[in-house]
C-alpha positions as CSV (number, residue, x, y, z in Angstrom):
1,X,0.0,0.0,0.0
2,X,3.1,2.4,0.3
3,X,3.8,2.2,-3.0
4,X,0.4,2.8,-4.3
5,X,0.5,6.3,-2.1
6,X,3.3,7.4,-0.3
7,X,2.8,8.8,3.1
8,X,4.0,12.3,4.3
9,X,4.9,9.8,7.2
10,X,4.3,6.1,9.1
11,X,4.0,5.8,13.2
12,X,4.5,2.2,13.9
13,X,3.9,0.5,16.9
14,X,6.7,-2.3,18.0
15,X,3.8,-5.1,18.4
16,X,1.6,-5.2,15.2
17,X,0.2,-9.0,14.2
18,X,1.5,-10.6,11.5
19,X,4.5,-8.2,11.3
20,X,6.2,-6.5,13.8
21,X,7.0,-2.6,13.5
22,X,11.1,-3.0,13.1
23,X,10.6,-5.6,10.5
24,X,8.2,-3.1,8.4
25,X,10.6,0.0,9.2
26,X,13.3,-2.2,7.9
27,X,11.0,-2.7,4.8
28,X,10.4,0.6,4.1
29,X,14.2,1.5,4.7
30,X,14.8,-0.8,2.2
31,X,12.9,0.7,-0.8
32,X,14.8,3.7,-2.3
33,X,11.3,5.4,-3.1
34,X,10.0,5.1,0.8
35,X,13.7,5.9,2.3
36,X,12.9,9.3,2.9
37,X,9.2,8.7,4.7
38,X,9.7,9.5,8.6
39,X,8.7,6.7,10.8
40,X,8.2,7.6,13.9
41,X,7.6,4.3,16.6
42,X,5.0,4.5,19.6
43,X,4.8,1.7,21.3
44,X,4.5,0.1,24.8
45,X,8.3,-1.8,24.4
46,X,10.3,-0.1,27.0
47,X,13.2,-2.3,26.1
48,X,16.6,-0.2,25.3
49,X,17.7,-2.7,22.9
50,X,14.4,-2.0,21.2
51,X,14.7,1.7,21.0
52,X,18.2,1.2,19.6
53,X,17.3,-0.8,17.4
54,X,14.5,1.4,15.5
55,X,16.9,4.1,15.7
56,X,19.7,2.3,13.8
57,X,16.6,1.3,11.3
58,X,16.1,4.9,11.0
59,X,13.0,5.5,13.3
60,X,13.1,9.0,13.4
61,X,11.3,9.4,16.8
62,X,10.4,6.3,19.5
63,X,7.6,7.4,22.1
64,X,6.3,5.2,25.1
65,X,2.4,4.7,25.0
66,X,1.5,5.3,28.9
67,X,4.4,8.2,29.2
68,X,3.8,9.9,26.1
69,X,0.0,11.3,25.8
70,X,-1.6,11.4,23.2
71,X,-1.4,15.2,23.2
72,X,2.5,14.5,23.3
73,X,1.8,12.0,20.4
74,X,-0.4,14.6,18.0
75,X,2.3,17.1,18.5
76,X,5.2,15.0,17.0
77,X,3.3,13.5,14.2
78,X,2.6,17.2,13.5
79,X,6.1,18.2,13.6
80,X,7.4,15.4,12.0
81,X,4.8,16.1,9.0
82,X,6.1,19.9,8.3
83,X,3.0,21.1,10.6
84,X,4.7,22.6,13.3
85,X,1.6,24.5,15.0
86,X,-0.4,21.3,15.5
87,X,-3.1,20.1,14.5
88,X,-5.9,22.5,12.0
């Protein structure tokens, strides 16, 4: 579906079925035409290892769901999407 209409950007969570969130931010890494699509990770994995690992990936941002509200949440994606007064 990425390649049908790339997005301005992706927020993945760690834990997804079927796939989990580092595999597809490896995936989208991966395609020269998606390389440049922020991914930003919110997710419940508190794990270090985890975080360092979507950062090496090229995660552009890694938030904790239960520390990071979803106010906190909103305002990144904004950011991160060239829409740095929030939300319209």
């Amino acid at each position: 579906m990425l390649h049908v209409r790339k997005p301005a950007l992706v927020v993945l969570d760690v834990n997804m079925p079927d796939m989990d969130g580092l595999t597809v931010l490896r995936t989208i890494k991966e395609h020269d035409e998606l390389k440049d699509v922020p991914v930003a990770m919110y997710s419940a994995d508190t794990q270090p290892a985890t975080r360092e690992e979507a950062t090496r990936l090229g995660a552009v941002d890694y938030l904790l769901k239960g520390s990071s509200g979803f106010d906190v949440l909103v305002t990144h994606i904004c950011k991160l999407a060239g829409e740095p007064d929030g939300p319209a």
